[in-house]
Rosetta silent file (secondary structure, phi, psi, omega in degrees, C-alpha in Angstrom):
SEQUENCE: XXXXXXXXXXXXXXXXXXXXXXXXXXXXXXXXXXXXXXXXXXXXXXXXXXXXXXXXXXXXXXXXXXXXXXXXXXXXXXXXXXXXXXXXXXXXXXXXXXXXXXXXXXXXXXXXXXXXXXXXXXXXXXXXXXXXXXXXXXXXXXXXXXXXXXXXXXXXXXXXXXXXXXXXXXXXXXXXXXXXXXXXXXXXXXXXXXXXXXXXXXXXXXXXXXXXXXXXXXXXXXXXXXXXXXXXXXXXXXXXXXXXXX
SCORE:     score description
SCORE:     0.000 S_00000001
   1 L     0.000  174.484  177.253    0.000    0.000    0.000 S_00000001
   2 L   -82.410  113.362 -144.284    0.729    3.869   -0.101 S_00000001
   3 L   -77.211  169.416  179.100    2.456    5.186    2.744 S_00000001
   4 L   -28.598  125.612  160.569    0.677    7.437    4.603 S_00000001
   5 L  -142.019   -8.968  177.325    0.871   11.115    3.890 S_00000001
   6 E  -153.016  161.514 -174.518   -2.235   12.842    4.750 S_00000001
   7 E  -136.947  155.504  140.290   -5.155   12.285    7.325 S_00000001
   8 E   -70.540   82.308 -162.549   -8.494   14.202    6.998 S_00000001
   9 E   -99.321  149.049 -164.695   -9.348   15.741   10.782 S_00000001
  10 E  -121.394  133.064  164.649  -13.260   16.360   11.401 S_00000001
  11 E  -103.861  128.486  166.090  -14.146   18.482   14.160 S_00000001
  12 L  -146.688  144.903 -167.078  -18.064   17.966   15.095 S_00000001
  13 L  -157.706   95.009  177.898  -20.245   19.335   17.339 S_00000001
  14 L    79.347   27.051  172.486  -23.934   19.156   17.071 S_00000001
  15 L  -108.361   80.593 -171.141  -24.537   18.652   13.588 S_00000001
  16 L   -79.569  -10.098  175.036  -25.805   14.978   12.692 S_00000001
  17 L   -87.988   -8.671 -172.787  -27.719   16.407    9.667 S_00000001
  18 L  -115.311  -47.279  147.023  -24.797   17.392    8.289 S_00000001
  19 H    -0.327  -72.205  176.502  -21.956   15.049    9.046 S_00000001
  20 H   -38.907  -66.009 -167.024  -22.665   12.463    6.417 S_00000001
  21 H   -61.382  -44.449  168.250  -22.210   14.424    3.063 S_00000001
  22 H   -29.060  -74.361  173.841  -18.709   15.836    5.087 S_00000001
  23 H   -40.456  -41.933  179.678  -17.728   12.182    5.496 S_00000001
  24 H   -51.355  -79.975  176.934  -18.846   11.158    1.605 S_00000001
  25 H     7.477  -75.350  160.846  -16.716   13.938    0.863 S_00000001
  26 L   -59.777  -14.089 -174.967  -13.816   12.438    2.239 S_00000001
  27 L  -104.858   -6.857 -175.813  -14.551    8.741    0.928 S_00000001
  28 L  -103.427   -9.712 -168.340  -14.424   10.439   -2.408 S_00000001
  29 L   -74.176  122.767 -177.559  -10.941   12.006   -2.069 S_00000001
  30 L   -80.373   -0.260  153.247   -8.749   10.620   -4.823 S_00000001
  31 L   -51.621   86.914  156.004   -5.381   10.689   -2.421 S_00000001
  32 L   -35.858  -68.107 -149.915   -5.591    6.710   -1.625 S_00000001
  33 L   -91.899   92.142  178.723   -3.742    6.257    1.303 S_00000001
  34 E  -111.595  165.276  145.585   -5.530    8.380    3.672 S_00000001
  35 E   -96.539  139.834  169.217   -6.641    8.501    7.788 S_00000001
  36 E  -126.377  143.291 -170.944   -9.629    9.956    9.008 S_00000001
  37 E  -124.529  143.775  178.877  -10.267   11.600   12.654 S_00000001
  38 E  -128.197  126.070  150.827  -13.611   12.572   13.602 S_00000001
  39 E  -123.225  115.396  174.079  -13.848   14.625   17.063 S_00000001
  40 E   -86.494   86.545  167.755  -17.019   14.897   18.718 S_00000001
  41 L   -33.028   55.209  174.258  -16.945   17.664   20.846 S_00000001
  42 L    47.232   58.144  173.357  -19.635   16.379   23.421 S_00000001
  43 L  -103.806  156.049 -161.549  -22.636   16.866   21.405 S_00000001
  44 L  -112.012   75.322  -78.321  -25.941   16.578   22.058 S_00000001
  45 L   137.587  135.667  168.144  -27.006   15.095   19.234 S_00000001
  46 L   -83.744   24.658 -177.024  -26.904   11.238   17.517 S_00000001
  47 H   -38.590  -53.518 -160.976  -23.703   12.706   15.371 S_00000001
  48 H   -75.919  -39.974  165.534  -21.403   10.377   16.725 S_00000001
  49 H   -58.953  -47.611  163.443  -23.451    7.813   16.093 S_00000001
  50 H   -40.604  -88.472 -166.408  -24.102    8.682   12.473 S_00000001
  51 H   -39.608  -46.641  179.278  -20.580    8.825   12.257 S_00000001
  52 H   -53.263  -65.467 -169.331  -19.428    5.427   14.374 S_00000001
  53 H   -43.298  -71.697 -113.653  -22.087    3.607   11.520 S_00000001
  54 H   -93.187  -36.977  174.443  -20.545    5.296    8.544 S_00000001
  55 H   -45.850  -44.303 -164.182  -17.057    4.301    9.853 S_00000001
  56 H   -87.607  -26.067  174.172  -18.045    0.560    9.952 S_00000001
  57 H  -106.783   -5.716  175.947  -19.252    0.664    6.289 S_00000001
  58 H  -111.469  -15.693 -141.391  -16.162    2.815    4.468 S_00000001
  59 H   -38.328  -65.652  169.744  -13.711    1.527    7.242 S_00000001
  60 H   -20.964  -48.994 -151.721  -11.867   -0.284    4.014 S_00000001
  61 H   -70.573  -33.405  172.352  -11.532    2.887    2.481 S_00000001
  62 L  -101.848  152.462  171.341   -8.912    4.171    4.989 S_00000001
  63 L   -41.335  -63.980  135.940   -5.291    3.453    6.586 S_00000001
  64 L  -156.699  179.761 -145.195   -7.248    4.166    9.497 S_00000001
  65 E  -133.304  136.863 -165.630  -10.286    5.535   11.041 S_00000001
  66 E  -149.731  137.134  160.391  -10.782    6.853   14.172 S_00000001
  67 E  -128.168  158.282 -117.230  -13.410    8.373   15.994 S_00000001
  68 E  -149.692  140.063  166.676  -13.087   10.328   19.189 S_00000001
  69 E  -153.749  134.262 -166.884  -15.241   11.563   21.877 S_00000001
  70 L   -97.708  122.532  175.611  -14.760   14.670   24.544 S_00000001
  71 L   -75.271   -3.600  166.469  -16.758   13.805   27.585 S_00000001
  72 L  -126.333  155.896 -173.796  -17.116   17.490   28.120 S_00000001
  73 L   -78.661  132.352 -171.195  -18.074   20.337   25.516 S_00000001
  74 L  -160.152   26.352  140.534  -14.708   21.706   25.157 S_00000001
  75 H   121.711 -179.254  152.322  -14.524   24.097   22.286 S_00000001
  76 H   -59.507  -57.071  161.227  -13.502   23.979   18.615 S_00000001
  77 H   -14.472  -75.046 -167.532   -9.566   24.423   19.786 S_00000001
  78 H   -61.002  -44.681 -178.150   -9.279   21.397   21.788 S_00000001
  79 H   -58.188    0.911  162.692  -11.312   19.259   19.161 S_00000001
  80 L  -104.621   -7.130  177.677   -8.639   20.029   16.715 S_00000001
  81 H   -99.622  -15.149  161.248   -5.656   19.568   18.851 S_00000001
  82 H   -46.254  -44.798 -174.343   -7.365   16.395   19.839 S_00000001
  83 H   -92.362  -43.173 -172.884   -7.582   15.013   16.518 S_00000001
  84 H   -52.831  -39.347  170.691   -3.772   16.155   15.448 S_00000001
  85 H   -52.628  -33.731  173.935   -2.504   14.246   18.555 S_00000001
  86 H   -59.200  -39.493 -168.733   -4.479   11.556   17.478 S_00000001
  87 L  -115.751  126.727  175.060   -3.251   11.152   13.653 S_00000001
  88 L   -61.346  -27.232  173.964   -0.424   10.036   12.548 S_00000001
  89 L   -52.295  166.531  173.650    0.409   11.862    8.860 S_00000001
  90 L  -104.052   55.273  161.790    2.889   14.394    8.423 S_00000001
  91 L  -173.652  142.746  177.725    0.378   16.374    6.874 S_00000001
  92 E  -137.245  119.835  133.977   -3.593   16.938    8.016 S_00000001
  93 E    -5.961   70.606 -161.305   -6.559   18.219    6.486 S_00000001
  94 E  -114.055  139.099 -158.924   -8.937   20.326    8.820 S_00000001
  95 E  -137.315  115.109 -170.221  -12.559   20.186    7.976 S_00000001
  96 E   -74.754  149.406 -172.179  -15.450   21.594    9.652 S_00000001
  97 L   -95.306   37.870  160.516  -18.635   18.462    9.627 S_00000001
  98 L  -113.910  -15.731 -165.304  -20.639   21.513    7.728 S_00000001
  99 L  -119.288  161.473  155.944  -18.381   21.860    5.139 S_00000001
 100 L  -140.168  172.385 -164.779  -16.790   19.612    2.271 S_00000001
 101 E  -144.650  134.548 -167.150  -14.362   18.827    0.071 S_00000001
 102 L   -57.086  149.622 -175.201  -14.024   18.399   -3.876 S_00000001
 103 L   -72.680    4.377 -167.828  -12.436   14.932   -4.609 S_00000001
 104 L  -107.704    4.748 -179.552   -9.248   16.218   -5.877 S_00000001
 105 H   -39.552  -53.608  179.163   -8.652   18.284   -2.541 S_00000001
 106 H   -77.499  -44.730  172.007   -5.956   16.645   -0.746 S_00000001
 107 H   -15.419  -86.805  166.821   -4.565   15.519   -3.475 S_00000001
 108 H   -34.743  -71.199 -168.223   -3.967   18.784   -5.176 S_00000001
 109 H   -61.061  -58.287  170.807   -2.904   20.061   -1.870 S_00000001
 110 H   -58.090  -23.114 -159.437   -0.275   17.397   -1.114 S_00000001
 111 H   -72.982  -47.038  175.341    1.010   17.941   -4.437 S_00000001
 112 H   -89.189   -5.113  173.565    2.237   21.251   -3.642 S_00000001
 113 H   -77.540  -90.513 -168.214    3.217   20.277    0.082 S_00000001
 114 H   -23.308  -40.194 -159.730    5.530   17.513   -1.284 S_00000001
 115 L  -118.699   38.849 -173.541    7.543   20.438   -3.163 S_00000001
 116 L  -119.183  137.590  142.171    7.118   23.063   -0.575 S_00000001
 117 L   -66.308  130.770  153.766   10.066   24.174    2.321 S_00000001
 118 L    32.978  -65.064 -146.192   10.441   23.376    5.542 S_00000001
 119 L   -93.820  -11.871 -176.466    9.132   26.648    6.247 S_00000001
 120 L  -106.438   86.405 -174.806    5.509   26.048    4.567 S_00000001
 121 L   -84.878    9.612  179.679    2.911   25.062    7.292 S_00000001
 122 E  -136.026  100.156  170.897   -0.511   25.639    4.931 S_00000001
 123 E  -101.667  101.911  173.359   -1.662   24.751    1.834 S_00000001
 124 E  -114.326  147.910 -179.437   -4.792   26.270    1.350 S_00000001
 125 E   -90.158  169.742  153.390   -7.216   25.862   -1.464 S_00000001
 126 E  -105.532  167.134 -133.742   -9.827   28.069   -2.358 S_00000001
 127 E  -102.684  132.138  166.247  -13.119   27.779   -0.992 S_00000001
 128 L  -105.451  135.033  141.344  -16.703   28.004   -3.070 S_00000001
 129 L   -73.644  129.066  164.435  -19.252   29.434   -1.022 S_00000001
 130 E  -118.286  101.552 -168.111  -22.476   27.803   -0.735 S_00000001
 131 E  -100.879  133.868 -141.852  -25.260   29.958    0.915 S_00000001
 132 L  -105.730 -163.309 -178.523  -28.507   28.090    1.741 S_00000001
 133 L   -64.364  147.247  158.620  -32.256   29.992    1.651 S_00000001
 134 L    82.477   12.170  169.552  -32.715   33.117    4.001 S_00000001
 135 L   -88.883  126.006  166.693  -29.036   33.618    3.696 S_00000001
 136 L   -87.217  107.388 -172.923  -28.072   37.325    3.258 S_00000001
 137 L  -112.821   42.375  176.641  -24.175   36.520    2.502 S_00000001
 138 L   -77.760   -8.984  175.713  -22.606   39.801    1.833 S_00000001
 139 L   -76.622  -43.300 -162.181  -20.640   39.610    5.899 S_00000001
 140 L   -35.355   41.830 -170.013  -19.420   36.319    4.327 S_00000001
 141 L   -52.121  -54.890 -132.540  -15.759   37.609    3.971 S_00000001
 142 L   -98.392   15.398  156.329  -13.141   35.448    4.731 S_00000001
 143 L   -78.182   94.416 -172.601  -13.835   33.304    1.008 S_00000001
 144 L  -135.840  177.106  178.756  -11.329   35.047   -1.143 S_00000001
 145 L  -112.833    2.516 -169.001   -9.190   34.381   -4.044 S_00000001
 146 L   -55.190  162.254  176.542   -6.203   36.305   -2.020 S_00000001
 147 L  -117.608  160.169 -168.207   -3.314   33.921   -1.588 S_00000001
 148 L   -59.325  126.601  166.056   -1.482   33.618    1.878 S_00000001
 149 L  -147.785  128.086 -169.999    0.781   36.631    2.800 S_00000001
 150 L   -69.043  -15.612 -178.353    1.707   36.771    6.168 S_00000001
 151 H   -70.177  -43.179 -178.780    1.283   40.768    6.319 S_00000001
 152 H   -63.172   -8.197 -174.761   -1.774   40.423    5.092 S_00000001
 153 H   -88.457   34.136 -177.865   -3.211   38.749    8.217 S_00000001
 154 L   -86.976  -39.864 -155.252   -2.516   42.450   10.404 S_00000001
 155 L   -65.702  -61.769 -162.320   -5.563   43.563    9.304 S_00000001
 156 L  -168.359  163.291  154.905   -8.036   40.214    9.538 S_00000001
 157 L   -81.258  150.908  168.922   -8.410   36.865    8.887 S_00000001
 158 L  -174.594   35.771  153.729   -9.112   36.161    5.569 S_00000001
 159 L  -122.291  154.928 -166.768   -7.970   32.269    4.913 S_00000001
 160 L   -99.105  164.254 -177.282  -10.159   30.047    5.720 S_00000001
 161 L   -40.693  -56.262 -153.293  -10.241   26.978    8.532 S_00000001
 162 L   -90.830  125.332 -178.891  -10.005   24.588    5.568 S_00000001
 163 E  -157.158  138.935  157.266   -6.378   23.826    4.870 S_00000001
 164 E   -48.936  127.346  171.736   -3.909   21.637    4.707 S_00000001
 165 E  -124.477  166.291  177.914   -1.588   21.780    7.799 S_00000001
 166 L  -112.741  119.684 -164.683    1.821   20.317    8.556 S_00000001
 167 L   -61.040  -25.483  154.479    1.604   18.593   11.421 S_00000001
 168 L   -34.403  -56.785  179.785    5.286   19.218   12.558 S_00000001
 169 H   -60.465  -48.588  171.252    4.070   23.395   12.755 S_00000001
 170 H   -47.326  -20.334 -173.554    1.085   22.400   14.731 S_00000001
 171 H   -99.883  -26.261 -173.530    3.197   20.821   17.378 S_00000001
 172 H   -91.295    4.942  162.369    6.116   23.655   17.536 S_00000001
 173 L  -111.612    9.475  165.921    3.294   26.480   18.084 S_00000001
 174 L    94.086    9.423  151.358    1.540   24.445   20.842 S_00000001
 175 L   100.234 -150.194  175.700   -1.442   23.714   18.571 S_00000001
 176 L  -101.143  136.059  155.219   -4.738   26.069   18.613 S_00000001
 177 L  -114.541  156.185 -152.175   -6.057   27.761   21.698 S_00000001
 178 L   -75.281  150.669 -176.704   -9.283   28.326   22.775 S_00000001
 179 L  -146.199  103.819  172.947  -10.179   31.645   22.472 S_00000001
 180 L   -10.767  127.001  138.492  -13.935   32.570   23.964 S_00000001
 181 L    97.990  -11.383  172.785  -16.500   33.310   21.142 S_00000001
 182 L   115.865 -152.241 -158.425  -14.035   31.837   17.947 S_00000001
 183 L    39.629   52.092 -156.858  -11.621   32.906   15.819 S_00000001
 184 L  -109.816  -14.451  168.746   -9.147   30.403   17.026 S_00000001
 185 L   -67.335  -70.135  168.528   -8.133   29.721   13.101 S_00000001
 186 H   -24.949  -44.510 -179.722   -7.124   33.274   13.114 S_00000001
 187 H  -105.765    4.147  156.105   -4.921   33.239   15.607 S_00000001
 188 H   -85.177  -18.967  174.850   -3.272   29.949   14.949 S_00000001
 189 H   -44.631  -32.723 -146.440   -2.682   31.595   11.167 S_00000001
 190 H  -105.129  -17.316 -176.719   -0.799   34.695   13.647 S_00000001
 191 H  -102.768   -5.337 -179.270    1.280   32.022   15.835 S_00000001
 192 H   -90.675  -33.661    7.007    2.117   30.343   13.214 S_00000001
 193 H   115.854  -79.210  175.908    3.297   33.443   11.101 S_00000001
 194 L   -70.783   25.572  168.237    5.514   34.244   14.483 S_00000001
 195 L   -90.841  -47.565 -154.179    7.558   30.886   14.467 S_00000001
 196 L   126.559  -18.667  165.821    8.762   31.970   11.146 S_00000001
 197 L   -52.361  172.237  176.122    6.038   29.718    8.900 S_00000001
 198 L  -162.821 -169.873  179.668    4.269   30.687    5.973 S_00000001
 199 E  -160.369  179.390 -160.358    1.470   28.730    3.816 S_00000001
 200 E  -158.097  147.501 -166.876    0.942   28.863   -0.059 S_00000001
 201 E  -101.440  139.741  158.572   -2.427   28.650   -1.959 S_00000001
 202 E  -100.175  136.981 -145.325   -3.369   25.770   -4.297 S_00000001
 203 E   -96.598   55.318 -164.882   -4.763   27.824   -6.447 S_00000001
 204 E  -131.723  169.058  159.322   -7.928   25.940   -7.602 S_00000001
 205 E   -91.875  136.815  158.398  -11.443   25.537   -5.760 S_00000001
 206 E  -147.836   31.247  160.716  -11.321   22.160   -4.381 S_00000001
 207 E  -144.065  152.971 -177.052  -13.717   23.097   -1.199 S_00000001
 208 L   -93.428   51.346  166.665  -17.327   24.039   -0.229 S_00000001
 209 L   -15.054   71.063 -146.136  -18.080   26.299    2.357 S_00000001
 210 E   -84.175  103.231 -144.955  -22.016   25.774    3.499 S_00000001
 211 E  -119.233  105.085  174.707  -23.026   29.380    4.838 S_00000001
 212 L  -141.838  157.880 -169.739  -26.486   28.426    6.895 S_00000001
 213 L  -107.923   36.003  134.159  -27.613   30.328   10.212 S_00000001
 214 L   -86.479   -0.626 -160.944  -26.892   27.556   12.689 S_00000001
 215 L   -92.925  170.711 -161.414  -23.274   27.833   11.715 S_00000001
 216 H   -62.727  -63.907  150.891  -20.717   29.370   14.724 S_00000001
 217 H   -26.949  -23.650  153.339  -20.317   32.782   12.378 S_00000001
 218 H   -72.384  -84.503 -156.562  -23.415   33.678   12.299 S_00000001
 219 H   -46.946  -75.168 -173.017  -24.084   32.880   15.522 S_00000001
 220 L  -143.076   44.486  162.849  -21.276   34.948   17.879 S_00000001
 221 L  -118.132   -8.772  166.579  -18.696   36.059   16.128 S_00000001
 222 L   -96.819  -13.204  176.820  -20.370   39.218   14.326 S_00000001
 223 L   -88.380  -27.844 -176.990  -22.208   40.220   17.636 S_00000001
 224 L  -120.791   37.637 -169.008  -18.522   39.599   19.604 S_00000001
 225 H   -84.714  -11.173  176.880  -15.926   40.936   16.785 S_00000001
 226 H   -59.583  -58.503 -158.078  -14.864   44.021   19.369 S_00000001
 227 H   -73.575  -37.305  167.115  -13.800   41.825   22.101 S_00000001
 228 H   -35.534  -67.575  172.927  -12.530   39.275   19.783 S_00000001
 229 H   -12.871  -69.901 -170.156  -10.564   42.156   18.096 S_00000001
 230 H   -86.959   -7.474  171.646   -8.662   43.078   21.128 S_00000001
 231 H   -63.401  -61.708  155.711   -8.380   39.639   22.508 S_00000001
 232 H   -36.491  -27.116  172.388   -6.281   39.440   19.349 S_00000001
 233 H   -87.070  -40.507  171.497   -4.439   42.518   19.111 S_00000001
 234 H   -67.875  -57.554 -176.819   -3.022   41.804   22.748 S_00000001
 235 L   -72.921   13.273 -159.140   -2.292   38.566   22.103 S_00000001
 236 L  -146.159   58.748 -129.262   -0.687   39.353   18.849 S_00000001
 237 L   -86.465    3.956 -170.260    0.635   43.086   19.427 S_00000001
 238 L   -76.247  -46.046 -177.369    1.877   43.134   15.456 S_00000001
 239 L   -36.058  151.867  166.766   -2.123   43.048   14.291 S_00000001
 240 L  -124.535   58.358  168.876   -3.562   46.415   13.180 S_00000001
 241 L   -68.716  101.062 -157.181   -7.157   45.802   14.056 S_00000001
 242 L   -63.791    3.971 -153.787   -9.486   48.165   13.334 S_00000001
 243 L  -126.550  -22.894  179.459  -12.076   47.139   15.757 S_00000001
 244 L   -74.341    2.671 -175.285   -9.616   46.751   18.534 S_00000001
 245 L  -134.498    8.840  162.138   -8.569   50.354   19.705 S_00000001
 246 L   -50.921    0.000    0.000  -12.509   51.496   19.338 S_00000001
């Protein structure tokens, strides 16, 4: 077989309606040798269950398959440092169970990771938005065609969750930390950015974005972007956040 080179990490937390088509996703990815981590983040919900079945009928399809479970609710953070600890590639996937990904997505993504330096902890692709009925998506920002420049984060985020990461960076910047109310992508993009990292766009779509108003953006991150702001500009005194010295 092919050795190992990339795992798929799932974070999920209350969506069981959603889950599945995530998972197809992933059973569809033409990178063969892959692992997949699912972390349920204590949901209240049959998710896990969903998930546990669906494991037991692709199980062939992966090196191996793992699912996960936090007996306490214990943020988006942990459930992603949970699953890196967890997987063995030197490269990981991270995938929200709302979102999905085009089959040629890791692929494509490893492709340019294989010929990338040392120094290149992201390969991200871009992102399609897909906004469901009753969406108004003009806040919907952080879906761009921009390609990673670390300067470019002083401002905002504006790469998205779903990326490739190298699993090596995640462990020398201590992984994601929870940060009340979200943005916890952002500011591993800003610790990773101070190690001395960088990331590099594949420059294709080969992901979906699902923009619906149960997701965690809607929900408290446009109602909390002040405090967020300056929780970020202190921990990150380089940022030039406009929302942070109101």
């Amino acid at each position: 077989s092919q050795p190992l080179r990339a795992a798929v990490l799932v974070s999920l937390f209350d969506y069981a309606e959603r889950i599945e088509a995530a998972l197809d996703s992933v059973a569809s990815q033409t990178e063969k040798a892959l692992e997949l981590v699912v972390v349920d983040d204590h949901s209240g919900d049959q998710g896990a269950m969903i998930v546990r079945d669906w494991m037991q009928r692709h199980a062939g399809r992966f090196e191996r398959c793992l699912l996960l479970k936090h007996v306490t609710n214990a943020g988006l953070a942990a459930a992603r440092n949970t699953a890196f600890q967890a997987s063995k590639a030197p490269w990981c996937f991270v995938l929200d169970a709302d979102n999905a990904l085009f089959p040629q997505a890791v692929q494509s993504c490893m492709e340019l990771a294989d010929h990338s330096s040392a120094s290149v902890a992201v390969v991200h692709p871009l992102v399609a938005v897909e906004a469901e009925a009753g969406r108004a998506d003009e806040q919907r920002s952080l879906v761009g065609l921009a390609s990673w420049q670390n300067d470019r984060f002083r401002a905002g985020n504006y790469i998205d969750a779903m990326a490739l990461v190298r699993r090596s960076a995640w462990e020398a910047v201590g992984g994601y930390t929870h940060i009340e109310g979200g943005w916890e992508d952002y500011d591993f993009w800003c610790k990773l950015v101070e190690s001395g990292f960088h990331g590099m766009q594949c420059p294709s779509i080969q992901a979906v974005y699902r923009s619906h108003s149960e997701s965690m953006t809607m929900h408290s991150t446009s109602r909390l972007q002040r405090s967020l702001s300056r929780t970020l500009q202190d921990r990150h005194p380089w940022l030039e956040l406009p929302l942070a010295s109101d």
